[in-house]
N, C-alpha and C positions, 0 to 999 in steps of 0.2 A: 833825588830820584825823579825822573823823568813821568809822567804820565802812562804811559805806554807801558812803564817796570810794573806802576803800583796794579793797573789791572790784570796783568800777568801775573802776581803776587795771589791777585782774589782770584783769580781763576784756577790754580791749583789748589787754594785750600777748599774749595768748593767741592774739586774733584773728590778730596781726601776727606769731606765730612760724606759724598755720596755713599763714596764706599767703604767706610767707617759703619752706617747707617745699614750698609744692606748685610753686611756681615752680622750686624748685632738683629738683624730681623730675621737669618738664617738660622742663628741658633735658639729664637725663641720658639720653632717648632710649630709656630701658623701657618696660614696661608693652607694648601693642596696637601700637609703633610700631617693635617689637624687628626687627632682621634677620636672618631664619633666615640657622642657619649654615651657611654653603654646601658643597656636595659636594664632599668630597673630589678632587678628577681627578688619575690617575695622569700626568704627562706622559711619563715614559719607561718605558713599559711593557715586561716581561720579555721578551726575544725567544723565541720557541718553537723552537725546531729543529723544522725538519720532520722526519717519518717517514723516514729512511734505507733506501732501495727500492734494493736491490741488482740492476745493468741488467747483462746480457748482452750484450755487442756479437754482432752475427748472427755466425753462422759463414761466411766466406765458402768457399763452392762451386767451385772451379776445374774446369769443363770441358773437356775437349778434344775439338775436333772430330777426330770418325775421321778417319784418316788414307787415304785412297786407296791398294790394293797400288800398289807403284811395278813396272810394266811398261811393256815397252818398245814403242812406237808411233811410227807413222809420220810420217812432217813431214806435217802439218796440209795444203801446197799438194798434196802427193804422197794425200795422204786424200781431199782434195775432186775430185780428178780422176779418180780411181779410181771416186768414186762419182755422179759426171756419167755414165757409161758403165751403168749401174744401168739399168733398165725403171722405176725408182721411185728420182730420186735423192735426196729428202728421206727416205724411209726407211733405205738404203743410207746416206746420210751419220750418221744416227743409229744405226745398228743396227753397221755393217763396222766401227768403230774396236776395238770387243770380241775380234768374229775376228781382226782382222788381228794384235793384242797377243796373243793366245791363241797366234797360230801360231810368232809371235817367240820369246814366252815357251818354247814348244818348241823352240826352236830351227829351226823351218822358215825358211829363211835364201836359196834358192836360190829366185829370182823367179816360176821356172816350176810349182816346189810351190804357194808363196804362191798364184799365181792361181789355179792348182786349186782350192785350198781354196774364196778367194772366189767364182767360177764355180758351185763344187756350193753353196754356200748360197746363190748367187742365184737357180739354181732351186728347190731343196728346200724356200724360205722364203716363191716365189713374188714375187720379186723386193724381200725383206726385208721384206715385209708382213706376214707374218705368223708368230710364233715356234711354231708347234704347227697340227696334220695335220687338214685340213677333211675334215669327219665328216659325213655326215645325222642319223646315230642311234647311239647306245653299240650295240644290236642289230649294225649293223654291221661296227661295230671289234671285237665279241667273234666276230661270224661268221669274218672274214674273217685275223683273227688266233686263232683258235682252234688250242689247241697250238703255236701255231709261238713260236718263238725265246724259248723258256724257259718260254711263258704255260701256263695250268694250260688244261682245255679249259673249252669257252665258259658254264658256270654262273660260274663264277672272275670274271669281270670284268676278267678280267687284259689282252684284247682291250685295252678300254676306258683302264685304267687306266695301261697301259705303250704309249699310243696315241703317235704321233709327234710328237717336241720339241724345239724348240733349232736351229742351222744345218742339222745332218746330220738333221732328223726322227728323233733314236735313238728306237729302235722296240720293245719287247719285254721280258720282264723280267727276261732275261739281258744284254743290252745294260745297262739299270738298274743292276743289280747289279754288274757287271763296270767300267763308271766310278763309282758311288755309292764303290766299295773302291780304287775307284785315287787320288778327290779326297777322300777322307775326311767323304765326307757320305752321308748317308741316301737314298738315291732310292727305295726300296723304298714307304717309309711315306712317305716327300714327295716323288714323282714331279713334280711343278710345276715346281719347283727345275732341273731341265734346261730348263726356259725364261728363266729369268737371263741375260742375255745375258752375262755375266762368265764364268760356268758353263756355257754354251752354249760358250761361246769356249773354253775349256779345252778338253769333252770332244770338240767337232770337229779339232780340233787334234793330242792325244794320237791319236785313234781312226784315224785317217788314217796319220800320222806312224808308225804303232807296229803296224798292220795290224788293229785290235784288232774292228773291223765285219764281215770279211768272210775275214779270213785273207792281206790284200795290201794294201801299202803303197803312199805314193808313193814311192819310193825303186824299187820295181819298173817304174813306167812313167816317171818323171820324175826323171832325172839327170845332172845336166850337159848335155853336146851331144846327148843320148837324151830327144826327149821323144815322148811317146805320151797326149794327151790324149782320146783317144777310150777307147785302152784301160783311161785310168785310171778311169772308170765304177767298173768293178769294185771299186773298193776301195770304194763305197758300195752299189750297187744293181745287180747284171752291167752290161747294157747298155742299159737303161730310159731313154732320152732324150740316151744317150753324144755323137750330132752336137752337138746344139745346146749342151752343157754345153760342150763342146770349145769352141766359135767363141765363148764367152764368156770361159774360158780365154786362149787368142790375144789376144782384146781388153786381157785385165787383165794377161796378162804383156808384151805393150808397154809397158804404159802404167810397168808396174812398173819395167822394164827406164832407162825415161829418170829418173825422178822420187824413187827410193828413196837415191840417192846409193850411200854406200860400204854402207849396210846389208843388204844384198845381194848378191848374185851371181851 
C-alpha cells in the first residue's frame, strides 16, 4: 500500500472517532442542556418558639354592696296607711318611713308618742314636702335669727347658715352642735347633713324623746292613758299651731293604734 492509501486510511478513522465522540457527548446531557441544580428546600423547618410573654390574670375586685343600717320599721300595709292620712301622700310615703325607724330606733314605742312625732313633721316639713325652712332672702334668716339660739349676731351668717332642717326644722347653731355631738357627725361645718332624711329621722327622734329642743319631752305630756297633744307643742315650738298639730296627732295615733301590731303600745 502506497503512502498516499495509508493516510487516507488515518484520515477517515479520525473522522469516525470525531463523530463517534460527539454523539456519545450529545447524549450525556452537558454542555447548554445542563439542569441547574435545584434549591435546596428545607421541608421540615426549625420550629421557633415564640417569645414567652409572662400574662397576669386581672385581679379580681370583690365589692360589696353597703349594707343598709338594719332598723326597725313598720309593716309596710301599717306605713301606707299612715301616709294616706298625709296632705301629700306620695311625699309622706317617701319621706315618714325614716322618721318612723328613727323613733323606733329610740325606743319611742308607745303609739300616741309615735304620732306626735309624725303630726309635728307633717307640719314642720309642710306636709313632707319639703326637708328645710322656706326663706325669701339669707338677709332674712340672719335678721330674724340674729343672736338667738346659739347664732353669732347677724354679720355671722349664722341666721342663714343654721336656718331650719330635717322633720323638727332644728334651727340654730346650738341646736347643730348639740345633735352634730350627740350622732357623731359634723353639723357645724356641714349643716345640710340634718336634711338626710336617715339623719333627720335620728335627730327628731332623740330631740323629742330626750327634751333636748326646748327643755320638755314627750314623756311630759304623752304617757300612757295621759295624753295632752295640744300641750305637747311645747316640746318643739310653745304653742305655734299646737290645735291643728293635735288633730293630726289623733288621726295618726288611731291609725297607729289598729295597724302597728304587738310593736307598740
Amino acid at each position: 500500500m502506497s503512502q498516499r492509501a495509508i493516510f487516507l486510511v488515518l484520515g477517515i478513522v479520525a473522522i469516525i472517532a470525531i463523530v463517534g465522540g460527539a454523539l456519545l457527548l450529545g447524549r450525556s446531557g452537558g454542555g447548554g442542556n445542563a439542569t441547574p441544580t435545584p434549591v435546596a428546600v428545607v421541608t421540615n423547618p426549625p420550629t421557633i418558639a415564640p417569645t414567652s410573654v409572662a400574662t397576669t390574670a386581672p385581679t379580681t375586685v370583690v365589692t360589696t354592696a353597703p349594707t343598709a343600717a338594719s332598723t326597725p320599721a313598720l309593716p309596710t300595709p301599717c306605713a301606707n296607711a299612715l301616709a294616706q292620712l298625709s296632705a301629700s301622700p306620695s311625699d309622706a310615703l317617701a319621706k315618714m318611713p325614716n322618721l318612723t325607724s328613727g323613733a323606733l330606733e329610740e325606743s319611742i314605742v308607745d303609739h300616741n308618742q309615735l304620732a306626735y312625732v309624725i303630726a309635728t313633721a307633717e307640719w314642720e316639713t309642710a306636709h313632707f314636702e319639703t326637708m328645710e325652712e322656706y326663706y325669701n332672702s339669707r338677709d332674712d334668716l340672719n335678721q330674724a335669727y340674729d343672736g338667738e339660739i346659739g347664732n353669732g349676731a347677724y354679720p355671722s351668717n349664722d341666721g342663714f347658715t343654721y336656718r331650719g332642717r330635717g322633720y323638727v326644722q332644728l334651727t340654730g347653731r346650738a341646736n347643730y352642735a348639740t345633735m352634730g355631738s350627740l350622732l357623731g357627725i359634723d353639723l357645724i361645718d356641714n349643716p345640710d347633713q340634718a336634711e338626710d332624711l336617715f339623719i333627720a329621722g335620728e335627730i327628731a327622734a332623740i330631740g323629742m324623746h330626750q327634751g333636748l329642743f326646748t327643755g320638755v319631752d314627750l314623756g311630759n305630756y304623752i304617757s300612757g292613758p295621759s295624753v295632752d297633744f295640744v300641750g305637747a307643742r311645747s316640746i318643739i315650738n310653745d304653742q305655734d299651731q299646737a290645735a291643728t298639730i293635735a288633730g293630726y296627732a289623733s288621726n295618726f295615733g288611731s291609725t297607729l293604734s289598729s295597724c302597728a301590731g304587738g310593736m307598740l303600745k
